[in-house]
C-alpha positions in Angstrom: 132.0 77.4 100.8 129.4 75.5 103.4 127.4 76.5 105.8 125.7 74.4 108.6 122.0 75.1 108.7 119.1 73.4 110.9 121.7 70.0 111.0 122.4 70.2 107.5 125.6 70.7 105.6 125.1 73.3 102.7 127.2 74.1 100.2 126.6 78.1 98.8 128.1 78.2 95.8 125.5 76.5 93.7 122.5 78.3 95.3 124.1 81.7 95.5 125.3 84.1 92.5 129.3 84.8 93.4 128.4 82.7 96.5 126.6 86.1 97.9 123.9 87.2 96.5 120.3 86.2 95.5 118.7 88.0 92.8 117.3 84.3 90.9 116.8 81.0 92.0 119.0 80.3 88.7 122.4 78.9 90.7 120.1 77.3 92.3 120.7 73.4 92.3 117.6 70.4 93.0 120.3 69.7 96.2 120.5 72.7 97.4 117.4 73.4 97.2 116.3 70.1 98.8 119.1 70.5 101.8 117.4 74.7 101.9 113.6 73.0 102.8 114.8 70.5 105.3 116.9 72.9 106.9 113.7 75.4 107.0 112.2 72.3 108.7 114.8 72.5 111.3 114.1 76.3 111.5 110.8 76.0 111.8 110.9 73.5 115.2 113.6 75.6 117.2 111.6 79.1 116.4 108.0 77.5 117.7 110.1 76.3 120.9 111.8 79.7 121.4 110.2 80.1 124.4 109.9 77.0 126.2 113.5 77.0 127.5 115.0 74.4 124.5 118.3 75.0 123.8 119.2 75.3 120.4 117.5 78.6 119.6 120.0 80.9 120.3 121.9 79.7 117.7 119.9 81.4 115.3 119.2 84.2 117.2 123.1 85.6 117.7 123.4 84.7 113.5 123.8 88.4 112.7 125.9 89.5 115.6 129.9 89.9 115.6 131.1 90.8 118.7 127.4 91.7 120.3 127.8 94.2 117.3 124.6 93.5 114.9 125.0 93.5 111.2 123.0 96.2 109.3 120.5 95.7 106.7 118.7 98.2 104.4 115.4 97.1 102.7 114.7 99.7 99.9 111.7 99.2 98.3 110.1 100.9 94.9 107.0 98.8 95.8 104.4 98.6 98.6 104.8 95.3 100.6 103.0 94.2 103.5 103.8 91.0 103.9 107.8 91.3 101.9 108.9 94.1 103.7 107.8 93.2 107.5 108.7 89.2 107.3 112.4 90.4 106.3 112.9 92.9 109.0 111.2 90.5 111.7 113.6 87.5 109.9 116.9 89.8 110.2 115.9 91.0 113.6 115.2 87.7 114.9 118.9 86.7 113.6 120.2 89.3 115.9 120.5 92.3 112.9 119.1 95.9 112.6 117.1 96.9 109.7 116.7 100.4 108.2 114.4 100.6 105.1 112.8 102.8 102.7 109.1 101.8 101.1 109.0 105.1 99.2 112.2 105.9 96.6 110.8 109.4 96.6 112.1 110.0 100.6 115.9 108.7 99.2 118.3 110.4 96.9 117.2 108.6 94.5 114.4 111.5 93.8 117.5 113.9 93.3 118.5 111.8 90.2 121.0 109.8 91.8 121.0 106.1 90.5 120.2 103.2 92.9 123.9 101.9 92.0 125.2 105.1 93.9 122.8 105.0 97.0 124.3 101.0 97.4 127.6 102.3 97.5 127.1 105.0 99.6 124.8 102.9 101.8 127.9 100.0 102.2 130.4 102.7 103.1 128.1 103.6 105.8 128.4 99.9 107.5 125.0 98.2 106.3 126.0 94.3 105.2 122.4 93.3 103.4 120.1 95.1 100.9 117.1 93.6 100.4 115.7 95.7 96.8 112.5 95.5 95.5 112.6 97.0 92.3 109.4 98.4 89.8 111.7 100.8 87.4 112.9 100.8 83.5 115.9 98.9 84.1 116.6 95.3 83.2 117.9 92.5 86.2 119.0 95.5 88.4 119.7 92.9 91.5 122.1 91.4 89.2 123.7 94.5 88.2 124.1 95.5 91.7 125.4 92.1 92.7 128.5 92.3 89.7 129.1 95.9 91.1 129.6 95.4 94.4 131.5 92.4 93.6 133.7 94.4 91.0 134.3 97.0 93.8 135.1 94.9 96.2 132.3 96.0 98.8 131.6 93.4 101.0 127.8 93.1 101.3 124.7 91.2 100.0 122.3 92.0 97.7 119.0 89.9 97.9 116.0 90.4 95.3 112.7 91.1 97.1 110.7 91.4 93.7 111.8 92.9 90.6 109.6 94.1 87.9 107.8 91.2 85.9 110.5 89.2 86.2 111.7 87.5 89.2 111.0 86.6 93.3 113.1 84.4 94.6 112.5 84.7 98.2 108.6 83.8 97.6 109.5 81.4 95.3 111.6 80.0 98.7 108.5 80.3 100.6 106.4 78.4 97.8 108.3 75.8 97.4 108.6 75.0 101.0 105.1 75.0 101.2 104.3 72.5 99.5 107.5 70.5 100.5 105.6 71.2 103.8 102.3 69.3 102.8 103.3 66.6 100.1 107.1 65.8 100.9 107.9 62.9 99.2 105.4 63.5 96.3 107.3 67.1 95.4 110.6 65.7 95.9 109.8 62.6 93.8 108.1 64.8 91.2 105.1 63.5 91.8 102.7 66.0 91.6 100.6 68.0 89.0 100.7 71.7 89.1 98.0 74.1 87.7 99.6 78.2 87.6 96.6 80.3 87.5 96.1 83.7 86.0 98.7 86.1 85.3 101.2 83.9 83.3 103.2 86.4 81.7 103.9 89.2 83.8 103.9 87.0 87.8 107.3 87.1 88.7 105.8 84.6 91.4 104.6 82.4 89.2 108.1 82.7 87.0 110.3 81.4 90.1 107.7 79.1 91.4 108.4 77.6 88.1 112.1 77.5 88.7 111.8 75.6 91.8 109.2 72.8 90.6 111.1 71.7 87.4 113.8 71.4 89.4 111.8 68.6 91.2 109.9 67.4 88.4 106.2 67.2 87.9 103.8 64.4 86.1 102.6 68.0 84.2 102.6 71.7 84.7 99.6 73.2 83.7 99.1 77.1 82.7 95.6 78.5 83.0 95.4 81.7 81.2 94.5 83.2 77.9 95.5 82.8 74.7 98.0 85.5 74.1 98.7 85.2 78.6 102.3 82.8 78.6 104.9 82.6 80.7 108.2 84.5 78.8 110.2 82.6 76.8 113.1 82.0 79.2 110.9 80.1 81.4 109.7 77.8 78.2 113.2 77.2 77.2 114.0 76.4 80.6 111.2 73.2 80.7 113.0 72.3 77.7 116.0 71.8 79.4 114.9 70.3 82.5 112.6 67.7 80.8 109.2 69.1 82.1 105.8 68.9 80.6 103.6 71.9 80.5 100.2 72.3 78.6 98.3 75.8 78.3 95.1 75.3 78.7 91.8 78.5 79.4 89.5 75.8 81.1 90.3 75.2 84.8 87.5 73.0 85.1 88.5 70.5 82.7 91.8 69.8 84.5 90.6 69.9 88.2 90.6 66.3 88.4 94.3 65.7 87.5 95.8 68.6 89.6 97.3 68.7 93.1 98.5 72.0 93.7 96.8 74.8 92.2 98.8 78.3 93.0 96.4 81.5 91.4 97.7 85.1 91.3 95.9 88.3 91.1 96.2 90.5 88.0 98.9 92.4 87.8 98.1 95.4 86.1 100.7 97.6 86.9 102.8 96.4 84.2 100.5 96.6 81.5 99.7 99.6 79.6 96.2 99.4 79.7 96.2 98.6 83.2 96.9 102.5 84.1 94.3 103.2 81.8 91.6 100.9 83.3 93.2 102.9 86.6 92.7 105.9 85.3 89.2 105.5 84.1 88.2 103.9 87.9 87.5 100.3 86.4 90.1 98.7 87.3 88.5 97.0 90.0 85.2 96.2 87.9 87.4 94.3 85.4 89.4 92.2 87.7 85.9 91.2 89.4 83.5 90.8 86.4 86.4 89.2 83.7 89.6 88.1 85.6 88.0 86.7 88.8 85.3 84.8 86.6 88.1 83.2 84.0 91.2 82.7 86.5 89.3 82.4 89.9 88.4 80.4 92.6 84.4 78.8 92.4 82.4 76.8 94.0 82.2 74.4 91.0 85.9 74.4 90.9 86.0 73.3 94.4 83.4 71.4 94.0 85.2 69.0 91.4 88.7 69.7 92.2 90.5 66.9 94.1 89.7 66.3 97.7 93.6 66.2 98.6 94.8 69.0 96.9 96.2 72.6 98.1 95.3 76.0 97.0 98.0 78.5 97.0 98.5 81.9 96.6 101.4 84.5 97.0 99.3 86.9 98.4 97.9 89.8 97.6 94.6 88.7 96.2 92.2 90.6 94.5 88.6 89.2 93.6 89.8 85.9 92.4 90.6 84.6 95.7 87.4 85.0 98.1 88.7 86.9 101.1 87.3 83.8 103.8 88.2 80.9 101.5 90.6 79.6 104.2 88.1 79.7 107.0 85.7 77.3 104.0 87.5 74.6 103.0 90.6 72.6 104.5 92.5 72.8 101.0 93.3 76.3 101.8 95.0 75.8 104.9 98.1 76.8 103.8 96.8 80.1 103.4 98.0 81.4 106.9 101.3 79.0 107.4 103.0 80.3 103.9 103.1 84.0 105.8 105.2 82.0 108.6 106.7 80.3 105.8 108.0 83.5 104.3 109.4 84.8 107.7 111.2 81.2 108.4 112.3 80.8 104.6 113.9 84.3 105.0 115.8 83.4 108.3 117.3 80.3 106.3 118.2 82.5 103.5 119.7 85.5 105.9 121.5 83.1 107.7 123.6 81.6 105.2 124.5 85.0 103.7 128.3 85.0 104.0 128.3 88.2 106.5 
């Protein structure tokens, strides 16, 4: 199946799962994903001329409509997002759709005991096309399992990962990747560059499919700044391995601040860590991330200070105290701080429209 997108020809099969639905990056192919970012490039022109009377935009903006009727979405959301939840309804409204959502499961039927399997179906019968699910329970690649069901029921809709547990993020792994297609083209699609993932290696599901993207690229190295019992899961190992990536763990950002290009930190994600409720519970959450995570996997002036003059700081947002809250404002490497929130809105309209709806 192909779709044209921003001038390009793309073919969905090896970017979607059943050519529908996106919960990995793992059908993802380096061509597809090449063809996605140049298209977003397209995107990104016609949507900053919107308004000056260009043709071309309303293209995009009648995407989701059939017959001036607009296609339905439904974000449902186990997680608080500011930044997720709004860039998808603006994308999917800017296409011409209408989004419903839910940001609390406890206001669904899900709070009755009803499984999220059921509320999708129901939900589809109703009319709504797209389900955007951001998931925090028990249950292991729920996306997925929603995508086979739907699939094995014949209900025609999509079903798009917006964050799942400790696992996966494909559509800000989109926006990451495009980022820093964004500032060092040729270098990221040559495989060019040197990466440094900061902080919460094993449980960032933003750090897991920024990962996916890069070594499908290539890099000179991948470099993973955490502790020593803080690794990415084995899945993502196995899957440098096949690709032909090198990746060295190392604890000391300063020592590799000379070699690295892009430098993407995370905050600490402690809600999926057992003794992150209890640091909760005991009101020191907040003291630990300051006085040991933001010291170890943070953001300093001696880090900038030695880090190379050319390279980007990135960060999927939020940030706690390793990321100072006017670092943009500072320094020119961090200018990317406010274009990856556009990034995420125009990455999402790409994604939305080639969604076979």
């Amino acid at each position: 199946m192909y779709f044209e997108l921003g001038g390009y020809v793309m073919e969905t099969e090896t970017f979607l799962y059943k050519e529908r639905h996106l919960p990995d990056l793992s059908c993802a192919t380096r061509e597809t994903l090449r063809v996605f970012f140049y298209a977003v490039k397209g995107i990104r022109e016609k949507y900053r001329n919107r308004h000056s009377g260009h043709d071309g935009w309303w293209y995009y903006s009648t995407a989701l409509k059939k017959l001036d009727d607009p296609i339905k979405a439904f974000e449902f959301f186990y997680q608080p997002s500011t930044r997720t939840f709004f860039t998808t309804k603006e994308a999917i409204e800017q296409l011409g759709g209408r989004v419903d959502g839910v940001t609390n499961p406890a206001f669904s039927s899900v709070a009755k005991g009803e499984s999220l399997k059921a509320t999708i179906r129901t939900l589809a019968r109703i009319g709504y096309k797209i389900f955007v699910i951001r998931y925090s329970g028990k249950e292991k690649n729920i996306t997925r399992q929603l995508a086979d069901m739907c699939e094995e029921e014949g209900l025609s809709v999509c079903v798009v990962n917006g964050g799942e547990n400790n696992t996966h993020h494909p559509m800000q792994a989109l926006c990451d990747g495009y980022t820093v297609f964004e500032a060092k083209e040729q270098d990221f699609l040559a495989g060019n560059l040197t990466y440094a993932m900061v902080g919460d290696l094993s449980d960032s599901r933003t750090i897991h499919d920024m990962l996916g993207v890069i070594s499908r690229f290539g890099a000179i190295k991948i470099y993973g700044v955490g502790g020593r019992f803080n690794n990415p899961p084995e899945w993502v190992l196995s899957m440098f391995r096949e690709r032909g990536v090198t990746y060295e763990k190392t604890s000391d950002l300063l020592s590799i601040a000379k070699e690295v290009d892009v430098w993407y930190f995370t905050r600490y994600q402690q809600e999926y860590k057992w003794w992150g409720w209890v640091l909760k519970k005991l009101k020191i959450l907040r003291l630990v991330e300051k006085c040991w995570y933001a010291r170890w996997y943070g953001v300093s002036d001696r880090l900038l200070f030695v880090s190379k003059s050319n390279c980007i700081f990135l960060h999927p947002l939020p940030h706690g105290h390793e990321y100072p809250e006017d670092i943009h404002v500072r320094d020119d490497r961090f200018l990317h701080y406010d274009p990856m929130i556009e990034n995420s809105l125009l990455t999402k309209m790409a994604l939305f429209k080639i969604l076979p709806i």
